[in-house]
C-alpha positions in Angstrom: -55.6 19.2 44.4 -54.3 17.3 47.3 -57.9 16.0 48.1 -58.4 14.7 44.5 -54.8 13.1 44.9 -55.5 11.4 48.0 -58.7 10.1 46.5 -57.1 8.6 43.4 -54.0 7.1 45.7 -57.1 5.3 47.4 -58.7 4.2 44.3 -55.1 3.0 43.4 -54.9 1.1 46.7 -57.8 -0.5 45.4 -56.9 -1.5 41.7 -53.7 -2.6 43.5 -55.2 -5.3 45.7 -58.0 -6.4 43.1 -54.9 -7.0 40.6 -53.0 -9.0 43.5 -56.4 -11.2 43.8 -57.4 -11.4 40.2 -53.8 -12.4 38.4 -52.0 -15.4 38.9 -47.9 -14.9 40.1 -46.9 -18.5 40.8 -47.2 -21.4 38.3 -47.0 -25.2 39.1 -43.7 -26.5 38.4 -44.3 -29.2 35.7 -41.0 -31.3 34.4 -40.4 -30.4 30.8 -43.1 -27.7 30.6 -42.2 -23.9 31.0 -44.6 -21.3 31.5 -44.7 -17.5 30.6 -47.2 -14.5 30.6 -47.2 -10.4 30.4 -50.1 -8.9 31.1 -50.3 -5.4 29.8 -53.7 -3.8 30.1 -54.4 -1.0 27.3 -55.9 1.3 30.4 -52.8 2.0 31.6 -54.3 4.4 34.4 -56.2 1.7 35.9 -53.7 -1.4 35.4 -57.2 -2.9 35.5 -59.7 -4.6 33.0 -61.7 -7.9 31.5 -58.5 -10.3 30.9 -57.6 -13.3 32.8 -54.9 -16.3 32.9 -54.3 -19.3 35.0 -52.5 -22.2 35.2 -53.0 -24.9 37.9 -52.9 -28.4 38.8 -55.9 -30.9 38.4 -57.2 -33.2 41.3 -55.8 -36.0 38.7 -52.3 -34.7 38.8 -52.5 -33.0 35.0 -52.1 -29.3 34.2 -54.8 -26.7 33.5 -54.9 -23.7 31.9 -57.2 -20.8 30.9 -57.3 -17.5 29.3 -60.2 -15.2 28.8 -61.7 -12.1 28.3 -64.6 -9.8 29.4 -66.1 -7.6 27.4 -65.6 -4.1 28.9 -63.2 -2.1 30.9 -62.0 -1.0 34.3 -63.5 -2.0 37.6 -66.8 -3.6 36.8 -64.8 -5.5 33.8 -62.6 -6.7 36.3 -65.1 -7.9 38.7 -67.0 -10.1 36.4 -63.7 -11.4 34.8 -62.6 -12.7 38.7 -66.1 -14.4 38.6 -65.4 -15.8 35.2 -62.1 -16.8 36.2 -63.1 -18.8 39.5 -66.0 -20.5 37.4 -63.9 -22.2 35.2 -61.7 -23.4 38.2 -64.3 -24.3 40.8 -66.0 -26.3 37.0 -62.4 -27.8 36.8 -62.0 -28.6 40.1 -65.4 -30.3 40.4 -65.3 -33.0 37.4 -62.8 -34.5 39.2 -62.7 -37.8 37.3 -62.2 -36.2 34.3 -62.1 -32.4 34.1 -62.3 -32.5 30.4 -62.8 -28.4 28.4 -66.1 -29.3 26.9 -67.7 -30.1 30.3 -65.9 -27.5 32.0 -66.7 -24.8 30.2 -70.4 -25.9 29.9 -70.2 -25.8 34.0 -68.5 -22.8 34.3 -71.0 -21.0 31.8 -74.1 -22.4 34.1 -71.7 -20.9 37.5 -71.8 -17.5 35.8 -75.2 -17.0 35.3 -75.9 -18.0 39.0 -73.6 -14.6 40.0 -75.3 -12.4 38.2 -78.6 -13.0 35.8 -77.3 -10.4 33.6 -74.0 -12.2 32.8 -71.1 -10.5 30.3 -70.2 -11.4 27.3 -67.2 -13.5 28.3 -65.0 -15.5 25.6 -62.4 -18.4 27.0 -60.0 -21.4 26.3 -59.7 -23.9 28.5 -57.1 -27.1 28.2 -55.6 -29.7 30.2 -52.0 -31.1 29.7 -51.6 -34.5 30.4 -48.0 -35.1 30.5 -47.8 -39.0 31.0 -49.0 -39.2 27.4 -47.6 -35.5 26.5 -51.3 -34.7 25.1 -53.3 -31.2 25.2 -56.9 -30.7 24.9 -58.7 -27.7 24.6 -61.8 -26.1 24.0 -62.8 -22.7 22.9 -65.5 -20.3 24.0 -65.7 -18.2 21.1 -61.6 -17.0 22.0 -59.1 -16.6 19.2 -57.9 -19.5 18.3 -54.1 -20.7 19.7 -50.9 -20.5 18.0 -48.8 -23.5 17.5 -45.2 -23.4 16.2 -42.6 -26.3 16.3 -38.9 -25.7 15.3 -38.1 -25.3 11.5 -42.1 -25.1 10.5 -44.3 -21.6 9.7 -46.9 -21.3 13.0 -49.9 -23.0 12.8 -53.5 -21.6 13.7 -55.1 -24.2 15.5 -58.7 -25.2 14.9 -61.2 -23.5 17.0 -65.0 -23.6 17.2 -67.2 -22.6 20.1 -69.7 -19.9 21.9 -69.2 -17.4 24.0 -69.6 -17.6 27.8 -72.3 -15.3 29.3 -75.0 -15.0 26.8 -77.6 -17.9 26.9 -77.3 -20.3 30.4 -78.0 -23.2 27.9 -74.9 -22.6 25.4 -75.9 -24.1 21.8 -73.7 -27.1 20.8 -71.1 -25.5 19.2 -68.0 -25.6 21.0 -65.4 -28.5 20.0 -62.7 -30.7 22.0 -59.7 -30.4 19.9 -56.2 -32.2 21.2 -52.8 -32.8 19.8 -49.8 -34.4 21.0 -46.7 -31.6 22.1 -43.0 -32.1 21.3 -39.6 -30.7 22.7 -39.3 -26.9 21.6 -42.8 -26.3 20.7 -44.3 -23.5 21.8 -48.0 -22.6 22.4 -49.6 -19.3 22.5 -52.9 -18.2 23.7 -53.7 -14.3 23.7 -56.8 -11.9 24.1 -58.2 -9.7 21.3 -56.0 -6.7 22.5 -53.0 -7.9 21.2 -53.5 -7.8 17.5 -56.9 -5.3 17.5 -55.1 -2.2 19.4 -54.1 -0.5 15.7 -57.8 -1.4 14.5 -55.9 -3.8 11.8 -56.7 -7.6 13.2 -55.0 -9.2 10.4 -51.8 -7.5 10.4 -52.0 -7.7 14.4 -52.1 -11.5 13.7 -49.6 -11.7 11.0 -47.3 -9.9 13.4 -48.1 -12.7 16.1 -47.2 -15.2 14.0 -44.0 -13.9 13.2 -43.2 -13.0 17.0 -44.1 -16.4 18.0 -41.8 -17.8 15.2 -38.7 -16.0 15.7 -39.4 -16.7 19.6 -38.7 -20.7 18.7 -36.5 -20.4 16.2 -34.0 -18.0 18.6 -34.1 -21.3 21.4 -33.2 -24.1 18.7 -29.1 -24.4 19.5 -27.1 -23.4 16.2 
């Protein structure tokens, strides 16, 4: 017993330090922007799996951000989601002129076949927030699509087309630029499949999303 517990304090160790590497803690500070995340792994043993976030500042000065997921669990998931992860941001950091979501994720698909020939089935947004202009633009790798929701209107699923990350190095022509323009109090939320598949009922998963996102905006707007 006490060998099998020191082994799984050192696997611990491990999952500790991956998780340290893999998730981002700090955001960039952006005036009029606010930023939030909980990331709550179904393996609750290993605190470890395929999901990923990240926000971070463009050569240009605008905001990026990304979510995605790996298909798979536990270490190996975890692995190719830091590889999938730093694609998209070494892809972002090199179109420097104009790190715009359909490139990057084209770039970042071509970076993840170059780890591993046998790339994982990856899906991902990508968008960039330019603030002078108080624009978003995103693209979808075959994610779910965002949520929008502005005070005193029902949430909004926001268009999405796309193809996953990780199956052919030359991705078909599917995936779409799509933009619009933010204003005070909304709120956008991006998620992974977890959150509305865990009771094996996607559409009331989503419908409770909505509603969560909702009642999120509506409790900021002053009476």
């Amino acid at each position: 017993i006490e060998g099998l517990r020191l082994e799984l304090a050192a696997k611990q160790a491990t999952v500790d330090a991956l998780m340290k590497g893999f998730l981002t803690i700090d955001f960039p500070t952006v005036e009029g922007l606010v930023f939030d995340v909980l990331y709550e792994p179904a393996a609750t043993i290993e605190q470890l799996g395929g999901d990923w976030y990240d926000i971070f500042t463009l050569p240009d000065g605008r905001v990026a951000f990304t979510l995605g997921d790996v298909c798979g669990r536990g270490l190996a998931a975890a692995v190719k989601m830091g590889q999938a992860k730093q694609a998209i941001k070494v892809a972002a950091s090199l179109q420097i002129n104009d790190p715009m979501p359909l490139a990057v994720l084209t770039q970042a698909n071509k970076v993840i076949f170059l780890h591993d020939r046998y790339a994982e089935f990856t899906t991902a947004i990508y968008g960039v927030i330019d603030t002078a202009h108080r624009k978003v633009t995103y693209a979808s790798a075959g994610h779910h699509p965002p949520i929008l929701v502005m005070p005193g209107e029902p949430p909004r699923i926001m268009p999405n087309h796309g193809f996953p990350l990780g199956v052919e190095i030359d991705m078909p022509d599917l995936i779409r630029e799509h933009e619009f323009i933010y204003e005070s109090g909304m709120l956008l939320v991006l998620y992974t499949d977890g959150l509305i598949e865990f009771s094996h009922d996607t559409d009331a998963g989503e419908a409770r999303l909505l509603e969560a996102a909702s009642a999120a905006v509506e409790a900021r707007v002053p009476n």
